[in-house]
C-alpha positions as CSV (number, residue, x, y, z in Angstrom):
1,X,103.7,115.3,100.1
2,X,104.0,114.1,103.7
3,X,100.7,114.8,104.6
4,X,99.5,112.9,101.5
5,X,101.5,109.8,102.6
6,X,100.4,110.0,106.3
7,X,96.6,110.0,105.0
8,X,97.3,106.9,102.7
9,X,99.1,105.1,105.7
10,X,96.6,106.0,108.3
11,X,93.7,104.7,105.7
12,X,95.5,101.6,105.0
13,X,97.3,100.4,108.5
14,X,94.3,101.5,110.3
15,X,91.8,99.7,108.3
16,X,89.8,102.9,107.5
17,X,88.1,101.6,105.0
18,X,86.5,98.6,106.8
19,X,85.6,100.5,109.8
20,X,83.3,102.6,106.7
21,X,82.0,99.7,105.6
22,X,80.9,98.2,108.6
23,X,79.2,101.9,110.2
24,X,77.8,103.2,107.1
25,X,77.0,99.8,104.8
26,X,78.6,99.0,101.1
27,X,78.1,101.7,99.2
28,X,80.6,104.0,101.9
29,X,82.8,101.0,102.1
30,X,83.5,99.9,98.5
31,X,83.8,104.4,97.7
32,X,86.1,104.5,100.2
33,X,88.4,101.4,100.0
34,X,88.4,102.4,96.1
35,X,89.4,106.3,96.7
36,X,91.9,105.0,99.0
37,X,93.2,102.4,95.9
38,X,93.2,105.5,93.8
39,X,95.3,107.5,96.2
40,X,97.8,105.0,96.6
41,X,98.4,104.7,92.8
42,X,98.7,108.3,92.4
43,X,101.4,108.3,94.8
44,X,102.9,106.2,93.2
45,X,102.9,107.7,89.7
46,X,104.1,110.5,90.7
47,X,106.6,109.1,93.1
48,X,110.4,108.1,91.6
49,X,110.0,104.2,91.0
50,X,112.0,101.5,92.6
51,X,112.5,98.2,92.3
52,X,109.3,96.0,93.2
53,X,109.3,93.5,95.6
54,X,109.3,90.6,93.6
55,X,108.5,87.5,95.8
56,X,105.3,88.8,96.7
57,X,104.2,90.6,92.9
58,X,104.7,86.6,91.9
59,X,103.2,85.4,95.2
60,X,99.8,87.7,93.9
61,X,100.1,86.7,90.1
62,X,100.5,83.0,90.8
63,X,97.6,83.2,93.7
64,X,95.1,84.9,91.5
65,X,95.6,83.4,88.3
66,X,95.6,79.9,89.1
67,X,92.8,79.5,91.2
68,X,91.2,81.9,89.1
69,X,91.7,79.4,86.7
70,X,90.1,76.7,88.5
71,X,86.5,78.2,89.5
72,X,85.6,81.7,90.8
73,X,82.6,82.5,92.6
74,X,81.7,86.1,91.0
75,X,84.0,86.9,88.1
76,X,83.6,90.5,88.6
77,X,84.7,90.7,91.8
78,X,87.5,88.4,91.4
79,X,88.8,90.6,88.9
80,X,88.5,93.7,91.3
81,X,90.4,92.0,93.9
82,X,93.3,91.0,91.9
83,X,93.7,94.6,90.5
84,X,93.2,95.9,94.1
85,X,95.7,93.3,95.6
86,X,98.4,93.9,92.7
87,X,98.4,97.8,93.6
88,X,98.9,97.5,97.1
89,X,101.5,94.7,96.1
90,X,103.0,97.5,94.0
91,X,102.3,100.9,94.9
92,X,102.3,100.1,98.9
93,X,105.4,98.8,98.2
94,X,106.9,102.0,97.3
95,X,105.1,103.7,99.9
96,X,106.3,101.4,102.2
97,X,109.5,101.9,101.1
98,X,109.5,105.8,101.7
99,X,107.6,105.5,105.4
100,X,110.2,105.6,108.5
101,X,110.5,103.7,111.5
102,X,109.0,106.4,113.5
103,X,106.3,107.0,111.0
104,X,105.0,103.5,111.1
105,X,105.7,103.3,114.7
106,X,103.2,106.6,115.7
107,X,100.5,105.1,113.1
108,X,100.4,101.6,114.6
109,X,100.2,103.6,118.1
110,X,97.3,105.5,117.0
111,X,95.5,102.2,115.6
112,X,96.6,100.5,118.9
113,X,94.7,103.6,121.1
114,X,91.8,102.9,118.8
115,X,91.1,99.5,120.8
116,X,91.5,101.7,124.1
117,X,88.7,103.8,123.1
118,X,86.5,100.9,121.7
119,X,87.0,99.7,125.3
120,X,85.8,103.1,127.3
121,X,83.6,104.5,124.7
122,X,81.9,101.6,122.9
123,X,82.0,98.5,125.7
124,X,80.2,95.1,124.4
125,X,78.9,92.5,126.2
126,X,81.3,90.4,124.3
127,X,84.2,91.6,126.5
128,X,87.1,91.8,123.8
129,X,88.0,94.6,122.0
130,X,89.2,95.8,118.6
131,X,89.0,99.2,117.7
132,X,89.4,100.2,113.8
133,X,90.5,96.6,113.0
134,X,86.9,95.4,113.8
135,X,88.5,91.9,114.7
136,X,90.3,91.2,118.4
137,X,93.0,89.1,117.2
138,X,93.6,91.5,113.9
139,X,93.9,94.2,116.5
140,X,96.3,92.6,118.9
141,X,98.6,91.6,115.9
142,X,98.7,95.5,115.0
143,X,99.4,95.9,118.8
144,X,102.4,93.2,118.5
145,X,104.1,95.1,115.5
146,X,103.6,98.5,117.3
147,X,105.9,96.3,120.5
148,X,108.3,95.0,117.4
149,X,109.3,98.2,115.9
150,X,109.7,99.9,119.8
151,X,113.1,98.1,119.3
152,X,114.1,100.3,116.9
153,X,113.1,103.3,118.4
154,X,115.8,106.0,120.2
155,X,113.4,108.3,122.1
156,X,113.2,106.5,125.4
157,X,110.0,108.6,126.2
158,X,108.1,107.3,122.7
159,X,109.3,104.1,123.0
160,X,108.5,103.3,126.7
161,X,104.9,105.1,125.8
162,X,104.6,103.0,122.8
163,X,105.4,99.9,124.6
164,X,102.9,100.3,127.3
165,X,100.3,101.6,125.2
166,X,100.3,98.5,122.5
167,X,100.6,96.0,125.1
168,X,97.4,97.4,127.4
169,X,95.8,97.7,124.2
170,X,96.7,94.3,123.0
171,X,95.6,93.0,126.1
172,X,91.9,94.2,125.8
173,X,91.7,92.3,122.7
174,X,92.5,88.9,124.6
175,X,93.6,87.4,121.5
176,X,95.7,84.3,122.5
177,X,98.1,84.6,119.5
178,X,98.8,88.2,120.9
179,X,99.6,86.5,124.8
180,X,101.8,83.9,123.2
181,X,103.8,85.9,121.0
182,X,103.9,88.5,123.3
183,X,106.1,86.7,126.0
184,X,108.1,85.0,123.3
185,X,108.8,88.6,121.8
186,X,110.1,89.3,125.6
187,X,112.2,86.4,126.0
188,X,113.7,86.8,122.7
189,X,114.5,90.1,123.9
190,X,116.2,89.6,127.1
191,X,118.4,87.3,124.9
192,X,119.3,89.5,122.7
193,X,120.2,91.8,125.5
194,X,119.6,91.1,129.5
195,X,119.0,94.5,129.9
196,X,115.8,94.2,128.6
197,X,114.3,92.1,131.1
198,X,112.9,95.7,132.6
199,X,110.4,94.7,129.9
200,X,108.9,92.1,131.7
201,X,108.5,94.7,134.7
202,X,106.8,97.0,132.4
203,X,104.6,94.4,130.4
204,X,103.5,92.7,133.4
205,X,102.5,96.0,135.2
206,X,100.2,96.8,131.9
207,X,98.5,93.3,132.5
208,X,97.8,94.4,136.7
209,X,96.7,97.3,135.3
210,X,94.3,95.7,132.8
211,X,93.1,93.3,136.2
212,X,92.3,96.5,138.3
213,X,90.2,98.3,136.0
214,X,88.5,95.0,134.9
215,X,85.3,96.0,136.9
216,X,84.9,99.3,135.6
217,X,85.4,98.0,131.8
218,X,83.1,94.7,130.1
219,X,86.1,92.1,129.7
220,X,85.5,88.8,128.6
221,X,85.1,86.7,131.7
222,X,86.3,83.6,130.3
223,X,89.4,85.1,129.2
224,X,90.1,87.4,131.9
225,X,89.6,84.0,134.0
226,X,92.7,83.1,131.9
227,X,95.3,86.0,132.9
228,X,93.4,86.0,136.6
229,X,95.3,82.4,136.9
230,X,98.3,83.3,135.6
231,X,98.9,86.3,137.6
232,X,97.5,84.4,140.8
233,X,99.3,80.9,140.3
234,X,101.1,80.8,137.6
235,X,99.1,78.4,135.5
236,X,96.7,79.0,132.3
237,X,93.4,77.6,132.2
238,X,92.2,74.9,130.5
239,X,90.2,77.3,128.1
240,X,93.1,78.7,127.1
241,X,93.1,75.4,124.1
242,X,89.1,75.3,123.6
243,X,88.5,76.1,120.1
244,X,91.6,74.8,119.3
245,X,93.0,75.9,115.2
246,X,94.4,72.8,114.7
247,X,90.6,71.3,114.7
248,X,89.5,73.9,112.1
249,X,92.9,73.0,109.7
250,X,92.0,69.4,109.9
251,X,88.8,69.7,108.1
252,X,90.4,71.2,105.0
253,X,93.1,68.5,104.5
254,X,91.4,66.2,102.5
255,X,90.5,69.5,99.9
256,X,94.6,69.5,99.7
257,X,94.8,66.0,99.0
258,X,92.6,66.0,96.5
259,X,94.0,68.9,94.4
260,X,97.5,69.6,95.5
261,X,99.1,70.8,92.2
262,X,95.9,73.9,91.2
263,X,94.0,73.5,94.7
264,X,90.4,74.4,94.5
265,X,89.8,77.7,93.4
266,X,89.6,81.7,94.6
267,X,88.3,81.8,97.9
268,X,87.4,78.2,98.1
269,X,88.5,78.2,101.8
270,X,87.3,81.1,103.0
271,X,84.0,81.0,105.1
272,X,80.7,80.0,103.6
273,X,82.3,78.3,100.6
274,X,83.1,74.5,101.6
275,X,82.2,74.7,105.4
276,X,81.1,77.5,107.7
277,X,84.2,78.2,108.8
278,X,87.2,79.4,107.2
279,X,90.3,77.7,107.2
280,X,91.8,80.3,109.7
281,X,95.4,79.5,107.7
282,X,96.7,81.6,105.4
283,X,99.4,79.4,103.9
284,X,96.6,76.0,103.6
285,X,94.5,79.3,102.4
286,X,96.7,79.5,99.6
287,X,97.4,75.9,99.0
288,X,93.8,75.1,99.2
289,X,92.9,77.6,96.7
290,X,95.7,77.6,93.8
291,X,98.1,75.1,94.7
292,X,102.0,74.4,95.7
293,X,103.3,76.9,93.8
294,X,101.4,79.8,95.6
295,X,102.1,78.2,98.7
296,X,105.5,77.8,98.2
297,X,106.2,81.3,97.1
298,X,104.2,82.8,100.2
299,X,105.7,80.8,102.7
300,X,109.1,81.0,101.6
301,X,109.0,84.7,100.8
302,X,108.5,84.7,105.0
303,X,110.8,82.0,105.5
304,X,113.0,84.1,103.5
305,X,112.6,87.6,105.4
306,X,112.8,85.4,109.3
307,X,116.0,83.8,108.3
308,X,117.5,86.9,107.2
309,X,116.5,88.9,110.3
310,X,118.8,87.0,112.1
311,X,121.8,88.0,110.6
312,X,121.0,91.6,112.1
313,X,119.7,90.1,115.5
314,X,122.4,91.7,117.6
315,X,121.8,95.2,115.6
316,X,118.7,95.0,114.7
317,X,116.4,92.7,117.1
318,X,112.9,94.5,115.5
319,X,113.0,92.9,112.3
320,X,113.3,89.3,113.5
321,X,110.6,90.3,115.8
322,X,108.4,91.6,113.3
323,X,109.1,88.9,110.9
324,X,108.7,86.1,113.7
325,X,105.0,88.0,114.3
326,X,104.1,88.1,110.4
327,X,105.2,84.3,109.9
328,X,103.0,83.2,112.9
329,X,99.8,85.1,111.9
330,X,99.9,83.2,108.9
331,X,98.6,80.0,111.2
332,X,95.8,82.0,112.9
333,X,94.8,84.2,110.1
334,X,93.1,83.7,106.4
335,X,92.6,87.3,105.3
336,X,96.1,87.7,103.8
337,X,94.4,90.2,100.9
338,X,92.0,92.0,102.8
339,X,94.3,92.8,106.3
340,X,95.7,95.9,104.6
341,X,98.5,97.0,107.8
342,X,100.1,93.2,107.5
343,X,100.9,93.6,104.0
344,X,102.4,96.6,104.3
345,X,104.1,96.1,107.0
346,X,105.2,93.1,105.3
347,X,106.4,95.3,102.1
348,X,108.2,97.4,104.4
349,X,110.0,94.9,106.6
350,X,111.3,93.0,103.4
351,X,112.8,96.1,102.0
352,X,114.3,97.3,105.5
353,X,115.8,93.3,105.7
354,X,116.7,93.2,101.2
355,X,117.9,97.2,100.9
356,X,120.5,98.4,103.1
357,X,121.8,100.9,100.9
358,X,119.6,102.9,99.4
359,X,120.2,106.2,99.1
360,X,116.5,107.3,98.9
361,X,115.8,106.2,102.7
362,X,114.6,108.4,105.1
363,X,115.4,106.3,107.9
364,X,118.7,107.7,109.5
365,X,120.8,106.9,112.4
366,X,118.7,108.5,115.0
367,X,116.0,106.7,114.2
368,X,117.5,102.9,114.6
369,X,119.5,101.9,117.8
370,X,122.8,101.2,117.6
371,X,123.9,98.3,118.7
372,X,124.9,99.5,122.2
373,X,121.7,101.0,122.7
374,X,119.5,98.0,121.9
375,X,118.3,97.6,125.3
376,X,115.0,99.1,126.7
């Protein structure tokens, strides 16, 4: 049964069926990403049942039904998507639900080493990197939940692996959101314990590193101009706010304003639909296409699982740093559906944060740090 679950996780988390689709074409894709729907539904049938995790199941209800309401671009496929999206609303919540700390922790690491090898193996003039998640700044936010969880990890020897492993990695995908909420995650840290500041010693050391072997690996120049600066002066470059989000968002207000209540149907702010580019914002994502309602239940289900982190801060530091990560990817990201390792993770964090009791866990005491052994 273990082996069963590890193949589901790895399939979903490390995006599996994607990396098919884009090597082999459609056919391999939709075969696999529909084997690996199949899968996760027998597990859970013949799984014991739990309670589901309600804020999102209405989150996906409300989001599909109301803006399939309003207009859908290819009724078959809309209809595909919602019964995909509702089973890994459903069923990865219970396999969420019966994956450890650990467990996660080692798969994320092996998506994470994934970018390492698209670095060494497969270079690209491009210069940033991705690995199975075929997108650099999907990639580093993988990398950012693999530093998260290292909090709650016991083995010094995994964790300090793990930790310099998902922050080299992260680095190769020069994703700006993974820069930023990388040094936030280490300041939070030291705060929550000042031991921790070794982390900057460590972190920063995986960034030289990155610096020496720039010349033997194809790294974006641009962007490696960017951590060049900071490690020689102290300042970011200017390029560091070209291509600004916030430019993007503004096109898409007007679409609010004009449909506030049912927005503007299924995907109408994805790419190709109303401009060229997508919205790049998950919660005007969901505003834009079905309204307050499915905006207000998405957002405050993450509202809902940051606030509660903090009351386990001091014990706990991971989950506020995982759920501080999922609530900011929502303002780079649109692909809340289709970016399989955030919603579980997601699953997973809010049952870790709602379910402290449950006596079907497989998490134990060796697996979480105490709260005098926080510190890394």
């Amino acid at each position: 049964m273990k082996l069963f679950k590890y193949v589901i996780l790895i399939l979903l988390v490390c995006n599996i069926p994607s990396v098919v689709l884009f090597s082999y074409g459609a056919s391999m894709g939709s075969l696999l990403s529909y084997i690996t729907t199949a899968l996760l539904l027998f597990f859970y049938l013949i799984n014991k049942k739990h309670q589901f995790a309600w804020p999102f199941v209405i989150f996906a209800v409300s989001y599909f039904l109301i803006s399939g309401v309003v207009e859908v671009p290819d009724e078959k496929y809309f209809y595909i998507d919602f019964i995909k999206y509702v089973i890994l609303i459903i069923c990865g919540g219970e396999l969420a639900r019966k994956t450890s700390i650990v467990e996660l922790y080692i798969i994320l690491l092996i998506a994470a080493l994934s970018i390492l090898v698209n670095a060494v193996a497969f270079p690209l003039d491009y210069g940033r990197y991705s690995g199975f998640f075929l997108d650099p700044n999907s990639a580093g936010f993988a990398c950012l939940l693999g530093i998260a969880l290292s909090f709650a990890i016991k083995n010094n020897t995994l964790k300090y692996i793990g930790l310099s492993i998902c922050t080299f990695c992260g680095a190769l995908t020069f994703s700006r959101t993974f820069f930023l909420l990388w040094l936030i995650m280490l300041l939070i840290s030291v705060f929550q314990n000042k031991n921790n500041i070794k982390i900057f010693v460590g972190g920063f050391a995986a960034i030289l590193l990155l610096l020496s072997v720039a010349t033997s690996l194809k790294l974006n120049p641009e962007r490696l101009s960017i951590l060049d600066s900071l490690v020689d002066d102290g300042q970011v470059s200017q390029s560091i706010d070209e291509d600004s989000r916030t430019e993007t968002w503004a096109l898409y207000y007007d679409k609010i304003y004009e449909s506030p209540f049912v927005g503007n149907g299924y995907k109408s702010f994805m790419s190709d639909y109303i401009y060229d580019v997508g919205v790049h914002n998950n919660y005007l994502r969901v505003f834009g296409d079905a309204g307050f309602f499915p905006f207000l239940v998405f957002l405050g289900t993450y509202l809902f699982m940051f606030f509660k982190s903090l009351q386990n801060f001091k014990t706990k530091p991971y989950q506020l740093l995982l759920a501080l990560s999922l609530l900011t990817l929502g303002l780079t990201n649109h692909n809340f559906d289709t970016l399989y390792h955030v919603t579980i993770v997601s699953l997973w964090l809010y049952f870790k944060i709602t379910i402290t009791d449950d006596p079907d866990s497989i998490d134990n005491n060796e697996e979480e740090l105490e709260l005098n052994s926080t510190s890394i």
